[in-house]
N, C-alpha and C positions, 0 to 999 in steps of 0.2 A: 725410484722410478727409472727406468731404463728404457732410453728411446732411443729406437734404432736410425741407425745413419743410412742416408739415401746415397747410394754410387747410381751413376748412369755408366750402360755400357758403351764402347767407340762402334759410332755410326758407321757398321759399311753398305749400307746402300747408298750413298751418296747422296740421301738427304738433305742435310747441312749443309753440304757445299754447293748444292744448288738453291736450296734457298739464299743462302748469304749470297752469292752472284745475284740472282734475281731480284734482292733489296740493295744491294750496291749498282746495279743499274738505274734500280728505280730512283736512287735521290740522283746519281748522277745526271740521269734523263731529265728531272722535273728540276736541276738544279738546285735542290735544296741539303739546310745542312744536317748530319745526323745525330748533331748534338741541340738543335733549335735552334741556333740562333740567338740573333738581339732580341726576340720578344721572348724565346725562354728565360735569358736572363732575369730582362725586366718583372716577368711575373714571378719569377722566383724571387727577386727584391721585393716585391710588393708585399706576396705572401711571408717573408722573414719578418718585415717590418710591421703586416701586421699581427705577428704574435709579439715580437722584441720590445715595441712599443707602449702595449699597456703593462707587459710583465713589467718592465723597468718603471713603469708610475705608481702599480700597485706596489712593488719591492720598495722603492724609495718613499713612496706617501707623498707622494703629489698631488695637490687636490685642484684642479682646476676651477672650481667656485658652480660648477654645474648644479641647480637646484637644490646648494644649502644657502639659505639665507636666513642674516642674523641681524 
């Protein structure tokens, strides 16, 4: 199967570079960061955790006693 590689060509109508100005203003203006921030972190923790979480109790066989009783 042979799948062809996608090249883009160099912008010269100065597209790109007016966009990229006009979004580096815009966080500048609104003071925000372009990476997220502390709440991107956090919810990027939250979402690792909750896959890492049960993967590691189903991988290890951790039973928490949830609705088996003996």
């Amino acid at each position: 199967m042979n799948i062809p590689i996608v090249r883009f060509t160099n912008d010269k109508s100065g597209f790109s570079k007016t966009l990229r100005s006009r979004v580096d203003a815009y966080f500048a203006e609104n003071k925000l960061n372009k990476s997220g921030g502390g709440a991107m972190v956090l919810k990027s923790l939250l979402m690792l955790s909750l896959y890492f979480i049960p993967w590691a109790l189903f991988t290890f066989g951790v039973e928490l006693g949830f609705g088996s009783q003996k």
